[in-house]
C-alpha positions in Angstrom: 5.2 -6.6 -2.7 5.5 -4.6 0.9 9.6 -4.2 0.1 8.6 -2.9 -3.5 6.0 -0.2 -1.9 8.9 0.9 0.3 11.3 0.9 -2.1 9.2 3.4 -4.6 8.3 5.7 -1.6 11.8 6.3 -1.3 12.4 6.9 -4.6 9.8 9.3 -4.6 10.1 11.1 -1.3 13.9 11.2 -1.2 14.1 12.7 2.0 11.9 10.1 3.7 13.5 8.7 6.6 11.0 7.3 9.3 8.2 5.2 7.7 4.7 4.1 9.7 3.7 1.3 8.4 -0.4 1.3 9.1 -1.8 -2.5 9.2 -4.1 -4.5 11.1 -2.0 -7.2 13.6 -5.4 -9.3 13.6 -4.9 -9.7 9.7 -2.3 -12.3 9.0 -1.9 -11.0 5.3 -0.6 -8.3 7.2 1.2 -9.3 9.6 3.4 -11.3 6.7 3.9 -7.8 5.1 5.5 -6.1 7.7 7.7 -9.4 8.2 8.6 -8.8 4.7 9.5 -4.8 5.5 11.3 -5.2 8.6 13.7 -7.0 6.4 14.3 -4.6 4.2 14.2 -1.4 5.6 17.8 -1.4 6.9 19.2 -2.0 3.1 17.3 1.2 2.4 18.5 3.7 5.3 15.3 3.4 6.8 13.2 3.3 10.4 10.0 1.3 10.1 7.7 2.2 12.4 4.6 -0.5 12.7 1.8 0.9 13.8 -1.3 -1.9 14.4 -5.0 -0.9 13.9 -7.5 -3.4 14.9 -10.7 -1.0 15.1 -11.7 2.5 12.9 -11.7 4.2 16.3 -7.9 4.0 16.5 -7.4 5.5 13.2 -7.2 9.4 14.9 -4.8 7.7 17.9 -2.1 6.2 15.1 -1.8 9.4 13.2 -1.4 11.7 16.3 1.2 9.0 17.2 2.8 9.4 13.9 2.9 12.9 14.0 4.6 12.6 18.1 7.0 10.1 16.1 8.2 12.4 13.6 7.0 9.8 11.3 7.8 11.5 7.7 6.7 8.6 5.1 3.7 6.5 5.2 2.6 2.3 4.4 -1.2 1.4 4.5 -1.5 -2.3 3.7 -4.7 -3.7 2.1 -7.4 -5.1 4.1 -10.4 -5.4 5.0 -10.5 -3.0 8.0 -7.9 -0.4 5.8 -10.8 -1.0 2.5 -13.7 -0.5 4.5 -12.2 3.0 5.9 -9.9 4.0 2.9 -11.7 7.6 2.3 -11.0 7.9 6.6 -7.4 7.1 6.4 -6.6 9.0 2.8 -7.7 11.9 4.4 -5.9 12.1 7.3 -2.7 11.1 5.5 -3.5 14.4 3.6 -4.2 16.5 6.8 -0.9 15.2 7.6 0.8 15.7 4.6 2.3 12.7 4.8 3.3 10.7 1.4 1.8 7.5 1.6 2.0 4.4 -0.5 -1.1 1.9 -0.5 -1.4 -1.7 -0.9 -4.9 -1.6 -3.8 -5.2 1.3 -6.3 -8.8 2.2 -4.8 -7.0 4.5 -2.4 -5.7 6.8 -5.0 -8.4 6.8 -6.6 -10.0 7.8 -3.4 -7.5 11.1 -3.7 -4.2 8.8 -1.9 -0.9 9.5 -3.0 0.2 6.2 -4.7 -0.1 2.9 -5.2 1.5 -0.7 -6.1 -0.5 -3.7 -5.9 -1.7 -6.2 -8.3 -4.9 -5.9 -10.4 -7.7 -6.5 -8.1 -9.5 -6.8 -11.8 -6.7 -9.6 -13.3 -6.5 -11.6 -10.2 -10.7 -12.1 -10.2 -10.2 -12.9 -13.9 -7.8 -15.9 -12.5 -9.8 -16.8 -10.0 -12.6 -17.9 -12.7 -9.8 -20.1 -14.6 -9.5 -22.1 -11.6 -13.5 -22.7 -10.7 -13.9 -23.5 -14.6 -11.1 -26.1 -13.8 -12.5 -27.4 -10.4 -16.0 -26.8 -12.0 -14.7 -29.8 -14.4 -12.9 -32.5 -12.5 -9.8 -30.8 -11.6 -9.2 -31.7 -7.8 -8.0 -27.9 -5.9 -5.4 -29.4 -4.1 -3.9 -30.4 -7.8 -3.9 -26.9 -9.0 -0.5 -25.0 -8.3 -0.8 -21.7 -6.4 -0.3 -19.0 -8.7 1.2 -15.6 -7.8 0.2 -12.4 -9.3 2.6 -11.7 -12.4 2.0 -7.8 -13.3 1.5 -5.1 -10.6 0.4 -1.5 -11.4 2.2 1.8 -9.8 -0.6 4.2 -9.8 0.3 8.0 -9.2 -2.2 10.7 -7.9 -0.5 14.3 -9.0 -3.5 16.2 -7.5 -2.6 14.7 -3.9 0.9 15.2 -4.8 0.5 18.8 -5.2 -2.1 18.7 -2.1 0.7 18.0 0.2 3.5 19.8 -1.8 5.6 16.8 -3.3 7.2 17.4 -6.7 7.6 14.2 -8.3 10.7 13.6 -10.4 9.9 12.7 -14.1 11.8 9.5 -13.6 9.6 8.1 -11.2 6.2 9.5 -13.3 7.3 7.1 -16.4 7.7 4.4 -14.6 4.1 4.6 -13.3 1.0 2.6 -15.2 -1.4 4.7 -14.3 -0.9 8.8 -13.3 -4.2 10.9 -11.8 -4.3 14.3 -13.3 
């Protein structure tokens, strides 16, 4: 999914060039993401710039960095430590004015820019098929890992025009959910 989130910034924010990429190295959910972007950011005519957060108290430190960097595009993967402080790190993407794309939907609905990630909703909804399964018999190491199948592109306009991005209509119709 990381490659996709890059790919749709780029699309979005044409004249992105230097992408942070904002994810906690203790996570190793994370750490597989920016694997997964490090290989794909050449193809695009991008610089990825990985920028680890293991505590809240760095969060100030890695956007001054950014900002020393030139960093013009933004990556916040999903986590626990990136969840717990989503309002913190939404708003100072926005004192930035930096476009950011987010690994859960709850930051743009915490005023973020945009989001693709699966349905946090569909996947619990999943996760119930599989205890009524080991719930009757069904041994977990029998049950094939499933990945999930539909992931939403979420759009907030009113952070768009916080930070002065136009975004073409090509990009708004392909997004499943838009924030007016």
């Amino acid at each position: 999914m990381a490659p996709k989130r890059l790919e749709l910034l780029k699309e979005t924010v044409a004249t992105v060039s230097r992408v942070a990429f904002l994810h906690n190295p203790s996570d190793a959910s994370n750490v597989v993401a920016l694997q997964e972007l490090q290989g794909s950011v050449g193809a695009l005519g991008l610089t990825l710039q990985p920028v680890g957060v293991r505590d809240p108290e760095e969060f100030d430190h890695a956007f001054s960095v950014m900002s020393k960097e030139g960093i013009n595009g933004l990556i916040v993967e999903a986590g626990i430590l990136t969840m717990t402080h989503r309002t913190r790190i939404v708003g100072l993407a926005a004192k930035a004015r930096l476009p950011a794309m987010y690994g859960e939907k709850a930051f743009v609905e915490d005023g973020g820019l945009m989001s693709y990630a699966a349905n946090f909703a569909e996947q619990c909804r999943r996760a119930a098929t599989y205890v009524d399964k080991i719930l009757k018999g069904r041994k977990p190491a029998e049950l094939p890992v499933e990945q999930p199948t539909k992931c939403e592109f979420v759009i907030n306009l009113k952070t768009a025009k916080q930070i002065g991005l136009t975004i073409s209509p090509n990009v708004l119709a392909r997004a499943d959910k838009i924030i007016k």
